[in-house]
N, C-alpha and C positions, 0 to 999 in steps of 0.2 A: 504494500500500500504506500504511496508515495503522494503527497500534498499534506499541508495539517488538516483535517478534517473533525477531528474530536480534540477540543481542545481541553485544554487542563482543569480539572476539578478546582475548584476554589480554595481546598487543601493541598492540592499542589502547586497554586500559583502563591501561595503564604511559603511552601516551602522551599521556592527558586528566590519568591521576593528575601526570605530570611538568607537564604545562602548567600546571595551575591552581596548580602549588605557585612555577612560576616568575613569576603571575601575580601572587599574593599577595608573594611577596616584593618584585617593582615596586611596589606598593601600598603597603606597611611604607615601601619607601623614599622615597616621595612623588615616584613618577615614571612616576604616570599610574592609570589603571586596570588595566594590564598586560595587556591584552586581545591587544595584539600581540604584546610578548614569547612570552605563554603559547603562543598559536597556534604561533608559530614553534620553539620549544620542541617542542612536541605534534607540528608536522609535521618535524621530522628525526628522530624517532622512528617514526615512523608516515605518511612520504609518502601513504598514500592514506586518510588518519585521516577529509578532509573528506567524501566518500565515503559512508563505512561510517558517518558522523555521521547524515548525508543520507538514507541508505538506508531510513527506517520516515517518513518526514516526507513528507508533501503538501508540496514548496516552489516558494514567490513569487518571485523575483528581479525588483530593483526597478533602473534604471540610467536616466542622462541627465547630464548636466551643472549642471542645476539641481532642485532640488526633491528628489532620491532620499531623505533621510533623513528629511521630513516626510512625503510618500508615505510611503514604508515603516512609519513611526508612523502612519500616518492605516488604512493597509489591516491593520497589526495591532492594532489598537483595535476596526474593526471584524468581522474573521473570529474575532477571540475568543467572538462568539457562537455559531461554528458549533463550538468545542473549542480544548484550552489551547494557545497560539501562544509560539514560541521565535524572538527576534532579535535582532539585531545594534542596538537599540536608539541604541549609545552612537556611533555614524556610523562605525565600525572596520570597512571595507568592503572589503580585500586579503582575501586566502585565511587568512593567520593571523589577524587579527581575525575574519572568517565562522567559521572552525573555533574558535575559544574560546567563540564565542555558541553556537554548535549545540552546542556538548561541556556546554552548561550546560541543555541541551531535550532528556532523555531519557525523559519523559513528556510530551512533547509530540506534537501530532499535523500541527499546520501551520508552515515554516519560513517566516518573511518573512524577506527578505535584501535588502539594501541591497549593491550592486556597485559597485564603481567601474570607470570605463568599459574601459579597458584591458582589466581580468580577465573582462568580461561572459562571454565566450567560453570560456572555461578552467572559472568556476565553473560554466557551465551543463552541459559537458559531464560536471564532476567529480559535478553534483547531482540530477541527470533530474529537472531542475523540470515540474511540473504548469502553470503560469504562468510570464508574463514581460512584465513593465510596462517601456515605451520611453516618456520623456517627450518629451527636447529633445535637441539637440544644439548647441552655439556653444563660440566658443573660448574654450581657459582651459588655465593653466600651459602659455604658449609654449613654453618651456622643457624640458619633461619630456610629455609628451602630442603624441600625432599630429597634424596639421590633420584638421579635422573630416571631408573628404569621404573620407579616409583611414579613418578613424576608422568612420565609417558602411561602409566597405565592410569590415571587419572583422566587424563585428555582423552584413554582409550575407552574409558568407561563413561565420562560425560557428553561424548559427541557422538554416542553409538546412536544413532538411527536419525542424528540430525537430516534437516530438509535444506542446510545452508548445502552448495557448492562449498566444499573444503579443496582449497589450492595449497598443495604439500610438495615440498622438497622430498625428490626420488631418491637421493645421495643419500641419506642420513637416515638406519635403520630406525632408530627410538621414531623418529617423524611418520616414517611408514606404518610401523608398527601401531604409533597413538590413531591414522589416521585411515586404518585399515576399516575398524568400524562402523564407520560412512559408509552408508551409498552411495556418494556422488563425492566421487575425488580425482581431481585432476592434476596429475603429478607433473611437477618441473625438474628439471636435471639443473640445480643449483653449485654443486657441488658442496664437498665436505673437507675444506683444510684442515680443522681438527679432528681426529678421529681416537683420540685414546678414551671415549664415552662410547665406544661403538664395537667394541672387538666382541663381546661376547650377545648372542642371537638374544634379541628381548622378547620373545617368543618361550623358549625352551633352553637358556642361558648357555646353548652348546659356543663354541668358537664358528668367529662370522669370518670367511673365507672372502678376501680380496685380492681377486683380480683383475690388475689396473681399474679403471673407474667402474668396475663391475664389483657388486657384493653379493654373497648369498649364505645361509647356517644349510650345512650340509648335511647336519643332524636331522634338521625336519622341514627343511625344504622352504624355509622363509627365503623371502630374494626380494631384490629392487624389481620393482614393477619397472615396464617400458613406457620412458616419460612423454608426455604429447608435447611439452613445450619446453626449451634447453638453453642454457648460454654457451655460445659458441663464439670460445675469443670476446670477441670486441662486438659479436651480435645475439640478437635474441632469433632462435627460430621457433616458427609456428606450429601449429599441427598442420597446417598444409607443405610444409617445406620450407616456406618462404623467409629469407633472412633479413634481420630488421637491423641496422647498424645504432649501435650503443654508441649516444654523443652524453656526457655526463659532466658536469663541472663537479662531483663529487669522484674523489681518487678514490683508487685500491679496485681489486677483482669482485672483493665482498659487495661492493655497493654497485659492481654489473649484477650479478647474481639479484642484490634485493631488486633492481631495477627489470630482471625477466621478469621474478615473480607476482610482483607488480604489472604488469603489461600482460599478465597470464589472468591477474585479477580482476582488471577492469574489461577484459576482451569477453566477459562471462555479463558485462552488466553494457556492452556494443560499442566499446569506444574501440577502435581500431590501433593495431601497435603503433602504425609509425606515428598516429596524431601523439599518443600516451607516452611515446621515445620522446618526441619533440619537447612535450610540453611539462617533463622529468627533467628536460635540461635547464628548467628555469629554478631550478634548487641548487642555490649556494652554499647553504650549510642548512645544518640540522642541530635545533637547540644548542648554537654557537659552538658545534662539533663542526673541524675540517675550518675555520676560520681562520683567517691570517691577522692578525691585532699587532700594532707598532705600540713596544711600551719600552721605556729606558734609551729610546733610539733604537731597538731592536726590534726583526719581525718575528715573532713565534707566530707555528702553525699548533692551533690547537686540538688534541685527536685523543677521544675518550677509548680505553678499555678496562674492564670492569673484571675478567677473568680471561682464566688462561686461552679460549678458545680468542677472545678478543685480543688477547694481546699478539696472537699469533699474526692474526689478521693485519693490527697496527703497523706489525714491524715491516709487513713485506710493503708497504705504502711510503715509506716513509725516505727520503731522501738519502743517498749513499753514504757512507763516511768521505770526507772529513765532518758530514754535515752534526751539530751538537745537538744532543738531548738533552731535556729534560725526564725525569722520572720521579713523578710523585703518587704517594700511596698514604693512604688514612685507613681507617677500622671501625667505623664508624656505627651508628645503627643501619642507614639504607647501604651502608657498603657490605655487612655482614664484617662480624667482630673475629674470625679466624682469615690467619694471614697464611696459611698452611698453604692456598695457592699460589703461591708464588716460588714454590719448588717445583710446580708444573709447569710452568713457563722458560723457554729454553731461550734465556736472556744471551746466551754465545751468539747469536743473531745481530745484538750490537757491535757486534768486536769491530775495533776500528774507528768509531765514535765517540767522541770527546763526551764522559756521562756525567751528569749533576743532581743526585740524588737530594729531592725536599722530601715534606709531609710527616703528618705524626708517627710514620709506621714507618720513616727514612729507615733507623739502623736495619730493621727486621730484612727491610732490600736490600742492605748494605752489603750483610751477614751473606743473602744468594747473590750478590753479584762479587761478593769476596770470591765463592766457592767457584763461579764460574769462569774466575780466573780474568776476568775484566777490570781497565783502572777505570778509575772514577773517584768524584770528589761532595762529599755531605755538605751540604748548604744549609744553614737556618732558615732563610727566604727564599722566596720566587725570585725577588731583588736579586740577590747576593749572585745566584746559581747566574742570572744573567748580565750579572756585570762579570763574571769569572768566565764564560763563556767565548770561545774565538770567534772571529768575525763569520758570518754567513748565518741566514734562518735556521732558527730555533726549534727543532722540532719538539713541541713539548705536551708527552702523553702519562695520563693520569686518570685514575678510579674515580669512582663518582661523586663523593666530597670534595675531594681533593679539585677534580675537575671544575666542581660550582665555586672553590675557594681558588683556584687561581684564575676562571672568568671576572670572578668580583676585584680581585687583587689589580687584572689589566684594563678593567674597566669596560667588560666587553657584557 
């Protein structure tokens, strides 16, 4: 159903009016956007506010462990061609952040949603999405988050007899496996640069047999499905053959890949790839991720990774040596309070790189980039790290506190 046609009970329009005003005052006091406060605001008022938000919107739900909030920007840029699209933009991807983005799309006719993995299941149920993009799966936030094979039977068991169109990455067993349940799934060949979440069959935990970009558990016969739609190099192909050239102002392979899937996602709801390739290229950054900021007379690019699948992804983006890093890490609550990933990250990837280790959890890096046999130099500040720094951009990547405290530090 697409137009507002049933509009908001009178308890839900008290419970949009109370959130945006609890929103705004988080905002006055410089303690955020208040996107979650609002929601959360909005939903004790109104437990089933997100819902009745939901209920006139064609909606996307977007989830994975990496990638969900440039997807979700990359598929709302492009389905803007088919009519005006409301989302969750700012990465606030719980139920109260979803519900203050939708409480602000009441002319809208497409919801993209950005989910975090946890809630996939709750919000899809709360939202009778039309769609639902499954990228990755790997671990992150030990701490607070299921292990993955957990995690995947979650997704497997709450999306079992969904009526959405599920667009799932064919590469990454757990994704198949969550995504098998469905009816209607349409697999992309994304690829899988991380793969130590994947060796053993999440099916019948036998060992998963890879050969070259083929996987299959030989034990009981799980396998990659044969994808309809693929990133090839630098293009997206269709189910009919047909190659669509990948133009992106956002770098690295990772964000070709979210840009197939995307162009897989909106081709289900008639926007055509090359209009959705075109109109992908108008994304410069993503919640001031891949940003270039002049601070101290210096240019740092700024490039979030959150865990070890991300960081993989980071490194191979990131400009050759002599070029200098930064490397900051926190522990935070939304980062997850165990640092223990950071011995899954194969930091010898820098070697060559001038490193300047910030952040609350600097030694804890210090400690793995001691062992990894790499020099490098501990900093107090983001300051300090770049005035110590040699001449040429700054490539400086960090977890997700860390990330919001050196945007605030550059002023970005």
């Amino acid at each position: 159903m697409s137009g507002n046609t049933d509009p908001l009970s009178p308890r839900a329009k008290l419970a949009v009016t109370a959130g945006k005003a609890a929103a705004a005052v988080s905002r006055a006091a410089g303690r955020g956007s208040g996107s979650v406060i609002g929601g959360k605001v909005a939903l004790r008022l109104d437990p089933d506010l997100l819902g009745r938000l939901a209920q006139h919107l064609d909606v996307i739900l977007v989830s994975a462990t990496n990638g969900k909030t440039t997807t979700t920007r990359l598929i709302a840029e492009a389905l803007g061609a088919a009519g005006p699209v409301v989302s969750n933009a700012l990465g606030a991807n719980m139920p109260a952040g979803i519900t203050s983005a939708l409480a602000g799309g009441t002319d809208a006719k497409y919801g993209v949603i950005e989910v975090d993995e946890k809630y996939l299941a709750g919000v899809a149920r709360d939202t009778t999405p039309k769609a639902i993009a499954l990228l990755n799966l790997s671990r992150d936030q030990l701490d607070r988050a299921a292990e993955t094979r957990m995690l995947a039977e979650k997704w497997r068991e709450g999306l079992a007899g969904t009526k959405a169109v599920v667009i799932a990455n064919a590469d990454d067993p757990l994704i198949v496996w969550a995504a098998s349940s469905s009816p209607n799934v349409v697999w992309v060949a994304a690829g899988q640069e991380w793969k130590d979440d994947a060796w053993s069959c999440p099916s019948c935990g036998g060992v998963m047999q890879r050969p070259g970009d083929d996987w299959f558990c030989g034990e009981c016969g799980f396998r990659r499905p044969p994808p309809s739609w693929a990133l090839h190099g630098d293009h997206v192909l269709d189910p009919h053959g047909s190659a669509w050239p990948i133009h992106l102002q956002l770098p690295g392979r990772a964000n070709k890949a979210n840009a197939a899937t995307s162009a897989a996602v909106v081709a289900t709801f008639g926007v055509p790839p090359q209009v959705a390739l075109e109109r992908m290229y108008r994304v410069q950054a993503v919640a001031g991720r891949y940003d270039v900021v002049s601070f101290l007379g210096r240019d740092l690019r700024l490039l979030l990774a959150k865990n070890p699948a991300g960081w993989l992804e980071t490194f191979s983006l990131i400009d050759p040596p002599p070029t200098p890093v930064i490397l900051a890490v926190n522990a935070r609550g939304a980062d997850g309070t165990d640092t223990s990933w950071l011995w899954d990250v194969d930091y010898t990837r820098l070697a060559g790189h001038p490193i300047f280790v910030i952040g609350d959890r600097k030694l804890d890096l210090a400690v793995r980039l001691e062992v990894a046999g790499l020099d490098f130099r501990v900093c107090e500040t983001a300051d300090e790290a770049v005035q110590l720094a040699p001449p040429g951009r700054i490539e400086a990547i960090a977890n997700y506190t860390s990330f919001q405290d050196l945007r605030k530090r550059v002023g970005n």
